[in-house]
C-alpha positions, 0 to 999 in steps of 0.5 A: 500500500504504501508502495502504491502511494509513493509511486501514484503521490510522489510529491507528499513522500519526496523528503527534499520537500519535507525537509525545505518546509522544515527549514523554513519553519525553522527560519520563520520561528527563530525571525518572529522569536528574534523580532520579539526579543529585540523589541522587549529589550528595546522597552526595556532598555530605552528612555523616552525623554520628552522634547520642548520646542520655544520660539523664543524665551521672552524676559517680561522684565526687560522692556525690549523684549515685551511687544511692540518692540519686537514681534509676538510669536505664538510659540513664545514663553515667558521666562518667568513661567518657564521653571513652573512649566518645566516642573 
């Protein structure tokens, strides 16, 4: 019986075959394993550190810097509530 099938079915008992789904289930398997790992230790390992972006740093005290002598930017802060801002 098996004889039968080996000559009427000869690409399910050819072991090239089986052995090229074996690798490639290997490779797949150790990728996806090595993909996750590497992507805990990235959380692990990295820190996120928050990044700020001011047009300018305006001194409300001093005259030249308070409009209409310069210009007014919308990304503009104040130097006075900087240090509350960045606690």
């Amino acid at each position: 019986m098996v004889n039968y099938l080996v000559n009427k079915l000869p690409e399910y008992f050819q072991p090239a075959i089986a052995l090229r789904k074996k690798r490639i289930i290997s490779f797949l398997l150790a990728f996806f394993l090595t993909f996750i790992t590497y992507q805990v230790i990235l959380e692990i390992i990295t820190v996120q550190i928050p990044i700020f972006g001011f047009h300018d740093i305006v001194d409300l005290q001093n005259p030249w810097e308070i409009p209409p002598q310069r210009r007014d930017f919308p990304g503009d802060y104040s130097q006075q509530n900087l240090e509350p801002f960045l606690d």
